[in-house]
N, CA, C and O atoms as a printed pandas DataFrame, in Angstrom:
     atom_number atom_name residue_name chain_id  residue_number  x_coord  y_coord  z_coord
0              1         N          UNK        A               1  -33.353  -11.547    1.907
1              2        CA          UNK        A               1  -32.444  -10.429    2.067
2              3         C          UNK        A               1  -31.223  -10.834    2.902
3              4         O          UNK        A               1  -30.097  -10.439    2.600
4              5         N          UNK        A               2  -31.439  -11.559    3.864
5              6        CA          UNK        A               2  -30.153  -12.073    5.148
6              7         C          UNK        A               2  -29.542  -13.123    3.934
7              8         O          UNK        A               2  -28.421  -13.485    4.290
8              9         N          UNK        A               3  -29.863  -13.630    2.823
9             10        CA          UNK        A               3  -29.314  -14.551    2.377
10            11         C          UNK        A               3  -28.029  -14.249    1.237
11            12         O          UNK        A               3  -26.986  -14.865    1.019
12            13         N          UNK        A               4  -28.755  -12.725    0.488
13            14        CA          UNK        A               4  -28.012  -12.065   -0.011
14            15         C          UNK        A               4  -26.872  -11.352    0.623
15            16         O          UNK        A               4  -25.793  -11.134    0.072
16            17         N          UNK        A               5  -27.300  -10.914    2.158
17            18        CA          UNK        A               5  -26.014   -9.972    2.899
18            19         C          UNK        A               5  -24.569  -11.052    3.444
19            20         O          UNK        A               5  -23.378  -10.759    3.548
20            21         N          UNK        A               6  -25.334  -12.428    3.724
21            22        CA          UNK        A               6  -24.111  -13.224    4.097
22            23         C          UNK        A               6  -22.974  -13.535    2.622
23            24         O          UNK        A               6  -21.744  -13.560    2.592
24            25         N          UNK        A               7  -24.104  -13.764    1.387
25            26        CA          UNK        A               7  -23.200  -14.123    0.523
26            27         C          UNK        A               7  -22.253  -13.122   -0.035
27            28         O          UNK        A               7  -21.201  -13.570   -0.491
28            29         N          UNK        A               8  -22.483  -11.669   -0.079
29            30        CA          UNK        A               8  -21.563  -10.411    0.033
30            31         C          UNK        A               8  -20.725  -11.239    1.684
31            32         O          UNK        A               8  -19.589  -11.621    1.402
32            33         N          UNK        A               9  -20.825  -11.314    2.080
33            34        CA          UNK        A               9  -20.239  -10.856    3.405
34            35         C          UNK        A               9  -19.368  -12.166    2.732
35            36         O          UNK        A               9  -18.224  -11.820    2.437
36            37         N          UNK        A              10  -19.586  -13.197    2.513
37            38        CA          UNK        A              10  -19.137  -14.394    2.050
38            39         C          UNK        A              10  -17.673  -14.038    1.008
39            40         O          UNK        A              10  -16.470  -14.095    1.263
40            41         N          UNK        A              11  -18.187  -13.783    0.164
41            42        CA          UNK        A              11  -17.578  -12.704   -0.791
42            43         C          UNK        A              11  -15.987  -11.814   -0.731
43            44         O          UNK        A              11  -14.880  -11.955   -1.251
44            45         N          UNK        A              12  -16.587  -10.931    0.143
45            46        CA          UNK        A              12  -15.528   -9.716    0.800
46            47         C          UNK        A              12  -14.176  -10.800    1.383
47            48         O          UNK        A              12  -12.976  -10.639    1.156
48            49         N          UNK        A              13  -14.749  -11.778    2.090
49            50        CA          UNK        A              13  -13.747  -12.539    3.355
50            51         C          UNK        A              13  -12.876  -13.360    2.225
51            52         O          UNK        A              13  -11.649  -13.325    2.310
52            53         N          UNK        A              14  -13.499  -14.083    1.191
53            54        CA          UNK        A              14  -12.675  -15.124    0.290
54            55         C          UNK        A              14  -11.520  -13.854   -0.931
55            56         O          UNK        A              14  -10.478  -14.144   -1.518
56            57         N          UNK        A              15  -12.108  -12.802   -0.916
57            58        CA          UNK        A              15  -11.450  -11.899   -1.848
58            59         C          UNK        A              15  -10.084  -11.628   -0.827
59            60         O          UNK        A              15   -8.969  -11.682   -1.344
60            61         N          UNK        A              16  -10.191  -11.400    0.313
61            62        CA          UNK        A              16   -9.463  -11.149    1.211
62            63         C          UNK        A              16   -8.518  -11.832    1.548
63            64         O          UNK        A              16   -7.548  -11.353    2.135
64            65         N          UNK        A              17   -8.663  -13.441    1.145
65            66        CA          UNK        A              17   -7.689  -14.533    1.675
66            67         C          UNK        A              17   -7.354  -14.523    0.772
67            68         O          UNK        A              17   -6.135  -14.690    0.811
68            69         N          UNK        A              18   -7.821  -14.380   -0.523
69            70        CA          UNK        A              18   -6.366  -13.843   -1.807
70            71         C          UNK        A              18   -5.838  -13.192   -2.155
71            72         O          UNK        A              18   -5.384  -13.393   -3.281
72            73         N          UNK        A              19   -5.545  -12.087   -1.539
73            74        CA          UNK        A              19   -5.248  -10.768   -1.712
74            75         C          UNK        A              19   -3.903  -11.119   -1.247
75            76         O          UNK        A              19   -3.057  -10.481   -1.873
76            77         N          UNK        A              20   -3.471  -11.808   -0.480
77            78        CA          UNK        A              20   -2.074  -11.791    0.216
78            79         C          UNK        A              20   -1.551  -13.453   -0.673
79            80         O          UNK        A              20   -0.556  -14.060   -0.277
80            81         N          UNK        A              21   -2.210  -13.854   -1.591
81            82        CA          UNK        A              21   -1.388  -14.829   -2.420
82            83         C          UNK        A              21   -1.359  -14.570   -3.904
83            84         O          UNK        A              21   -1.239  -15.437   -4.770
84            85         N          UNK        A              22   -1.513  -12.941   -4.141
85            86        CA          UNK        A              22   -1.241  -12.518   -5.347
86            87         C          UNK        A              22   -0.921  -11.196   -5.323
87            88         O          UNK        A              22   -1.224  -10.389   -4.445
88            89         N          UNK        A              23   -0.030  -10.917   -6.743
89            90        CA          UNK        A              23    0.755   -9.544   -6.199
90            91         C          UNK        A              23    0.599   -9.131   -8.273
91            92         O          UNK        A              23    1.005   -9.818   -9.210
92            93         N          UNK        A              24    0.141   -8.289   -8.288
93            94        CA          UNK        A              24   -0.061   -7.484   -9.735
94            95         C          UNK        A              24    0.950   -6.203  -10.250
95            96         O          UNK        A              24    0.950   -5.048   -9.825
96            97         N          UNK        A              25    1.623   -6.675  -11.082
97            98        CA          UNK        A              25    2.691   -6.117  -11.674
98            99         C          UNK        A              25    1.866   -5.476  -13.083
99           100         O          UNK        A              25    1.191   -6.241  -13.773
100          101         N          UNK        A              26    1.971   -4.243  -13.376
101          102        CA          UNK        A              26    1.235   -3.818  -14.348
102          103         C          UNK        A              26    0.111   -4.667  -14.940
103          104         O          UNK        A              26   -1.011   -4.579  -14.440
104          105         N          UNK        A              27    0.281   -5.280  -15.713
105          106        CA          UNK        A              27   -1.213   -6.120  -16.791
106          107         C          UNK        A              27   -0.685   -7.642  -16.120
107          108         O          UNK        A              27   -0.963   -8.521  -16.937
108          109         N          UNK        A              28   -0.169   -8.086  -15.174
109          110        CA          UNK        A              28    0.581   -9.007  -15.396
110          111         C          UNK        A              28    0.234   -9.604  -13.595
111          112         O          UNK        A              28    0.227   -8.659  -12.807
112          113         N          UNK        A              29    0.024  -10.696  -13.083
113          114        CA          UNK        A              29   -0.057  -11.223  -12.203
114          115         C          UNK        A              29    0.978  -12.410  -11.252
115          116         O          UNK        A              29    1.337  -13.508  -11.677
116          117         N          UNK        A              30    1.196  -12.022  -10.352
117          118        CA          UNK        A              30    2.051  -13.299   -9.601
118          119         C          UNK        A              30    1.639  -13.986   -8.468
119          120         O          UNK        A              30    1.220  -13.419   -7.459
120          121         N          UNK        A              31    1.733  -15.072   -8.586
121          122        CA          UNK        A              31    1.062  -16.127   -7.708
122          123         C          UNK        A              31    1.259  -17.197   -6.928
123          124         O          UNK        A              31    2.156  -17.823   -7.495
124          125         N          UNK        A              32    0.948  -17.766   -5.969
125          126        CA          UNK        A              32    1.570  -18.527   -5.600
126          127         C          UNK        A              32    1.327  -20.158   -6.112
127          128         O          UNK        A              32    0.266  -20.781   -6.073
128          129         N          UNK        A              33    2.894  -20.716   -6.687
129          130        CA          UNK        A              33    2.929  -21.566   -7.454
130          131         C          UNK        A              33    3.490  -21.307   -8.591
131          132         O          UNK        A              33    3.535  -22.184   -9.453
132          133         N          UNK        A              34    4.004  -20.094   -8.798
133          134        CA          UNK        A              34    4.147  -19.499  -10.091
134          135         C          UNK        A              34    5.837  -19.773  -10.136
135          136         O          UNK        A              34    6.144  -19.451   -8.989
136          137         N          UNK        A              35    6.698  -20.054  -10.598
137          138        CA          UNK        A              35    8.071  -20.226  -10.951
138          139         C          UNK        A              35    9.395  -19.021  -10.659
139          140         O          UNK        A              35    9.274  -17.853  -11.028
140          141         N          UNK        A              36   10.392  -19.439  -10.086
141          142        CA          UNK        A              36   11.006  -18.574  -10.217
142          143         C          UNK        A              36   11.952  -17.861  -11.084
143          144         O          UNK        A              36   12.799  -17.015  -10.798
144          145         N          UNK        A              37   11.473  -18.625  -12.716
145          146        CA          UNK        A              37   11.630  -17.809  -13.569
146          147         C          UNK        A              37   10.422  -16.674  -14.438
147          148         O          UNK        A              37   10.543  -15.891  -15.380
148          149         N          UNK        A              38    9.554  -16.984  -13.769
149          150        CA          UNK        A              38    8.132  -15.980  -14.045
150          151         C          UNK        A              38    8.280  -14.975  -12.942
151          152         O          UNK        A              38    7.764  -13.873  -13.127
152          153         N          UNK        A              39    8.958  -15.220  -11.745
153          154        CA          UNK        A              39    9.621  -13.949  -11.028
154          155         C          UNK        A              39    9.939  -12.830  -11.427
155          156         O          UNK        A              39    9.458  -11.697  -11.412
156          157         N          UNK        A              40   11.322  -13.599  -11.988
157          158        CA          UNK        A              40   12.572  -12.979  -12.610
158          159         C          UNK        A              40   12.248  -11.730  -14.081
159          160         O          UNK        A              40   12.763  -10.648  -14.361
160          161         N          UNK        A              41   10.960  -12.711  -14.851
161          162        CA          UNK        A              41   10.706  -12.025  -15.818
162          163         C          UNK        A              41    9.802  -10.977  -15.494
163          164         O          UNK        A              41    9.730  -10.184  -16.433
164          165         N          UNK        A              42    8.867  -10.570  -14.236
165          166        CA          UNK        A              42    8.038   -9.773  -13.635
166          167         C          UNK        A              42    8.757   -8.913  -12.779
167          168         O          UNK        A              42    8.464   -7.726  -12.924
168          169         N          UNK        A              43    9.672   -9.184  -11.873
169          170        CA          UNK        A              43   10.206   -7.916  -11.023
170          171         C          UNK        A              43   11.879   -8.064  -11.482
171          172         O          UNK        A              43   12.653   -7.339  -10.857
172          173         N          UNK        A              44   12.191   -8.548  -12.049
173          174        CA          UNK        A              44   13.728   -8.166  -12.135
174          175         C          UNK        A              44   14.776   -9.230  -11.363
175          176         O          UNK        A              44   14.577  -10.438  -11.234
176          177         N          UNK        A              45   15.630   -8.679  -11.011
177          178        CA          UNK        A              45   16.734   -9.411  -10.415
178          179         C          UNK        A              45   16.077   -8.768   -9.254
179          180         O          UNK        A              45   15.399   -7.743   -9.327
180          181         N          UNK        A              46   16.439   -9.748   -7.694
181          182        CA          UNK        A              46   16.104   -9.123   -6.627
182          183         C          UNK        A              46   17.299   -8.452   -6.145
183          184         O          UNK        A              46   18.430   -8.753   -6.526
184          185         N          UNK        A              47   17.035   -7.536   -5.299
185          186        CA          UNK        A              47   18.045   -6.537   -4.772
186          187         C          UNK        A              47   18.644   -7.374   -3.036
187          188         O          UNK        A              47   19.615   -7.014   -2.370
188          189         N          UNK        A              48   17.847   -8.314   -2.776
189          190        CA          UNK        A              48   18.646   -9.130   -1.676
190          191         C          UNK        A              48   18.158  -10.893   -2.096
191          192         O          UNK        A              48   17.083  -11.300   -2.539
192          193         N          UNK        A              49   19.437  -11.670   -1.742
193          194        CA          UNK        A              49   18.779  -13.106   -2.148
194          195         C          UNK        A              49   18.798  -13.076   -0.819
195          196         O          UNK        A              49   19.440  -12.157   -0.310
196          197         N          UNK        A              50   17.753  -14.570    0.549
197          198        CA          UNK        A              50   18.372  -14.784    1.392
198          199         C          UNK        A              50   18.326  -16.660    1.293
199          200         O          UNK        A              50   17.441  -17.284    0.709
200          201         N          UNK        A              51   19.425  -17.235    1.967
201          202        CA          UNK        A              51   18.761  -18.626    1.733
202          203         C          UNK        A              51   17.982  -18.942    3.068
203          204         O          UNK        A              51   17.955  -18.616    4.255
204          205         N          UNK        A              52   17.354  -19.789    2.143
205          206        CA          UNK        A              52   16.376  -20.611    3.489
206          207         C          UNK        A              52   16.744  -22.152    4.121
207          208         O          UNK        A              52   16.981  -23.092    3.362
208          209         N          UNK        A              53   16.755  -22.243    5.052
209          210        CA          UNK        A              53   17.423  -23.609    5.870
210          211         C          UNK        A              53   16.490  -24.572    6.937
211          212         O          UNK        A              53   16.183  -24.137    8.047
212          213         N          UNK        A              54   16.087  -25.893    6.483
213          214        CA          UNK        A              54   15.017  -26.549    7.435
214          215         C          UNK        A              54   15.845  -26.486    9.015
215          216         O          UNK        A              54   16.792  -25.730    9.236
216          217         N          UNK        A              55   15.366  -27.271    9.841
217          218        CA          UNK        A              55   15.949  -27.436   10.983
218          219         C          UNK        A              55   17.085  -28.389   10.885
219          220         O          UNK        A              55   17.771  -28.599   11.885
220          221         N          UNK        A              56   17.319  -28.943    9.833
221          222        CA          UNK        A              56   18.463  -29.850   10.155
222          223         C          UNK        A              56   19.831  -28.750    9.256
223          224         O          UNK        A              56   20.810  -29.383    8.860
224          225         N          UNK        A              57   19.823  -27.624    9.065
225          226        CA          UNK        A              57   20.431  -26.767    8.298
226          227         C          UNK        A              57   20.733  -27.139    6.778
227          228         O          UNK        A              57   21.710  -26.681    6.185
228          229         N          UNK        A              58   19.814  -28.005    6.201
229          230        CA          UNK        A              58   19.531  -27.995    4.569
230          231         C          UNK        A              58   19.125  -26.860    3.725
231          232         O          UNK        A              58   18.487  -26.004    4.338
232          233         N          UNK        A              59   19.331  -26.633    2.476
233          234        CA          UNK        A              59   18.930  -25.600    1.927
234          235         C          UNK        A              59   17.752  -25.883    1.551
235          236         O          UNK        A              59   17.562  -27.017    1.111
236          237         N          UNK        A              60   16.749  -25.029    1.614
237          238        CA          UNK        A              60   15.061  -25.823    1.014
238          239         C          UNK        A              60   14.566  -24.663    0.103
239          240         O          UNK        A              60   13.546  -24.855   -0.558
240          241         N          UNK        A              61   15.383  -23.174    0.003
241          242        CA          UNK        A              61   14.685  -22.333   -0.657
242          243         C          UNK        A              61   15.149  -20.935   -0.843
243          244         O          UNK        A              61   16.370  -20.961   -0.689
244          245         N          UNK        A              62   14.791  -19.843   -1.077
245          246        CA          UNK        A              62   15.203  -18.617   -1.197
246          247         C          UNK        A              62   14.260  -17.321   -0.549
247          248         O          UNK        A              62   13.133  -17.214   -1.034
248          249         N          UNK        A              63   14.605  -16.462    0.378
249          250        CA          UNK        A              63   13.465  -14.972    0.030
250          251         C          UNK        A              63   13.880  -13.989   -1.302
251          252         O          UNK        A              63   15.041  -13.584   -1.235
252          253         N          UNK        A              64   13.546  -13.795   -1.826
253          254        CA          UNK        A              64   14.132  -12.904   -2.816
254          255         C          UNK        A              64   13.436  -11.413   -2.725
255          256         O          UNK        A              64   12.287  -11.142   -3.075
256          257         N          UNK        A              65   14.165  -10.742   -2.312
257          258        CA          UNK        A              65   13.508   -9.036   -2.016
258          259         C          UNK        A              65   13.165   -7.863   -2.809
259          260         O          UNK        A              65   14.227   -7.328   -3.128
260          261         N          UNK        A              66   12.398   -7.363   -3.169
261          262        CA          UNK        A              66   12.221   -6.208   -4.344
262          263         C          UNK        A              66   11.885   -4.847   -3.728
263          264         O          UNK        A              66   11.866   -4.679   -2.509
264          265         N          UNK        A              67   11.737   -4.304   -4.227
265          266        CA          UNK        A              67   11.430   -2.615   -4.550
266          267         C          UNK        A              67   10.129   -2.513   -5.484
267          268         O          UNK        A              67   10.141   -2.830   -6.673
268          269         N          UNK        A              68    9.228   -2.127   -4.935
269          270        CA          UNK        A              68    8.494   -1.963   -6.114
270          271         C          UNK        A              68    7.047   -1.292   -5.761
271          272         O          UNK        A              68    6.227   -1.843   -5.026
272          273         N          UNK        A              69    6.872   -0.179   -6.310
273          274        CA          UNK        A              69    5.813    1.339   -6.540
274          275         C          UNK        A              69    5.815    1.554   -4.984
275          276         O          UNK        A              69    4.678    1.508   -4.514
276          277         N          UNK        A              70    6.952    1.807   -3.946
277          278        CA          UNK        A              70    7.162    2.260   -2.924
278          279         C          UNK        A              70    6.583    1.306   -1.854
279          280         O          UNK        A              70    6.302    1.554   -0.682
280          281         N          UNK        A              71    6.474    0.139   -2.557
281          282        CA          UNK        A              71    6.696   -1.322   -0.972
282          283         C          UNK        A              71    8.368   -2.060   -1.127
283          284         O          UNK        A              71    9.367   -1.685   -1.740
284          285         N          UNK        A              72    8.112   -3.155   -0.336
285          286        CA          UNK        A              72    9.029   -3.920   -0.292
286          287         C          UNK        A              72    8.447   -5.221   -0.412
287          288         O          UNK        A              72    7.628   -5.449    0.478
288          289         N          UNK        A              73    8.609   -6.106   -1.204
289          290        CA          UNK        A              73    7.792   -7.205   -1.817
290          291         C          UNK        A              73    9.358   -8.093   -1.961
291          292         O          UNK        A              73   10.452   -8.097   -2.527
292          293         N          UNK        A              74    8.273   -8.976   -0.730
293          294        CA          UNK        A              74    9.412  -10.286   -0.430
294          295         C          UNK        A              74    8.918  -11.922   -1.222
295          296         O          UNK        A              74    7.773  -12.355   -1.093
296          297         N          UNK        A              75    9.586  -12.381   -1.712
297          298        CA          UNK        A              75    9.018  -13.305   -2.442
298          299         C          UNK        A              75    9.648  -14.756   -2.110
299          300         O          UNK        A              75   10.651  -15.023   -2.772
300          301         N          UNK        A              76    9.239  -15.683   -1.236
301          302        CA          UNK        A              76    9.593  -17.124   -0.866
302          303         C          UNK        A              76    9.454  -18.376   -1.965
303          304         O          UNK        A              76    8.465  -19.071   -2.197
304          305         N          UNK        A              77   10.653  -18.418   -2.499
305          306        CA          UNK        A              77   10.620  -19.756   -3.294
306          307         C          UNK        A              77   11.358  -21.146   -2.133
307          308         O          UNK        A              77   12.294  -21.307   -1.349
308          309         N          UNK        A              78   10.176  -21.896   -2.714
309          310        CA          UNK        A              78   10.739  -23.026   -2.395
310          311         C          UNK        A              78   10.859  -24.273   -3.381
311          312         O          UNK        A              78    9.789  -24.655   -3.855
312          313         N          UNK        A              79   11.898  -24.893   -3.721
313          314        CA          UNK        A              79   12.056  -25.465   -4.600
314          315         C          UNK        A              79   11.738  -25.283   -5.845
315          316         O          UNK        A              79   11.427  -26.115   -6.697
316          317         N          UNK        A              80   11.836  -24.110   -5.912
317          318        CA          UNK        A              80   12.262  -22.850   -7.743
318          319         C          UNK        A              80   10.800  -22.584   -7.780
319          320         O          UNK        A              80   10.379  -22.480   -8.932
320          321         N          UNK        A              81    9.693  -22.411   -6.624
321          322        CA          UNK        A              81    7.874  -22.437   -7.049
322          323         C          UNK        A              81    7.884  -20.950   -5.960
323          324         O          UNK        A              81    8.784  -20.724   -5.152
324          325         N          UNK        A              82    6.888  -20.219   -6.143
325          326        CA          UNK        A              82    6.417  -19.137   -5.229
326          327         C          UNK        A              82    5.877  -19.778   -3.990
327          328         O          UNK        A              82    5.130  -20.740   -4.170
328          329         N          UNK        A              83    6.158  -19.366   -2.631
329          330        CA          UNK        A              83    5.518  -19.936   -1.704
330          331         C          UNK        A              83    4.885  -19.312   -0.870
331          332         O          UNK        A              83    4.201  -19.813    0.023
332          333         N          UNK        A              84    5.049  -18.184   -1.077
333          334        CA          UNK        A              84    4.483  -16.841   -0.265
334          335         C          UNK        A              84    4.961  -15.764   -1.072
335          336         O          UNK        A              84    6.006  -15.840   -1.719
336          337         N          UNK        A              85    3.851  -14.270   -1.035
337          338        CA          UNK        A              85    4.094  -13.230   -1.387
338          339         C          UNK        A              85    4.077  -12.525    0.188
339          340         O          UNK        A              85    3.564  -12.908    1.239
340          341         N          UNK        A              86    4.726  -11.552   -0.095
341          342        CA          UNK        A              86    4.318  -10.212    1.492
342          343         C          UNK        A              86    5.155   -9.352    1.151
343          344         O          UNK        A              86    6.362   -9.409    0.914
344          345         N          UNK        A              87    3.932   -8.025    1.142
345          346        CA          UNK        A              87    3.811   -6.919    0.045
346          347         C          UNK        A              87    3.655   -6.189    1.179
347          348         O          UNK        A              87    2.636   -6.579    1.749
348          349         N          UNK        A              88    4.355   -5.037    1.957
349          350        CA          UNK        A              88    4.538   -4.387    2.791
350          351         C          UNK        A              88    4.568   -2.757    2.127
351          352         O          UNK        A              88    5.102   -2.685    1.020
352          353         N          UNK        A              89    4.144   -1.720    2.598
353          354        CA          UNK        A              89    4.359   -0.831    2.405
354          355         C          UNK        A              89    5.629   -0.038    3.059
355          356         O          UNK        A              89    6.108   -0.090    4.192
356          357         N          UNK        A              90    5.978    0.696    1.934
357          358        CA          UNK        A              90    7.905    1.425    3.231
358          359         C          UNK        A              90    7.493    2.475    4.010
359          360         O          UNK        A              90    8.287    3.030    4.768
């Protein structure tokens, strides 16, 4: 029985650490690694670009900002790939 409750418990925690590297657009999924033309074709044009700059002030990437079913869903490309989702409620 303790063997079954850890592997639920096991379970819940790994569902959890993916929950914040995927973001579901109707029938349709986004991920990290996913392109930033599989973006483009899932949420649209973004409503803010920002660029991104290493410490030596190089360009290495983009946030690209959305609107979407009443969050704000920020999307980090780096080198044209998804690098982070963060799906905030407004």
């Amino acid at each position: 029985m303790r063997y079954v409750w850890l592997m639920a418990c096991g379970l819940i925690f790994a569902t959890a650490a993916q929950a914040g590297q995927t973001l579901r657009i109707d029938s349709q999924v986004l991920t990290i690694g996913d392109s930033a033309v599989h973006v483009a074709d899932l949420l649209g044009k973004p409503l803010i670009k920002v660029p991104i700059q290493n410490e030596f002030g190089a360009y290495v990437g983009e946030r690209w900002q959305y609107r979407h079913e009443g969050h704000v869903v920020t999307v980090t490309l780096i080198n044209g790939k998804v690098a982070d989702i963060d799906d905030r409620p407004t």
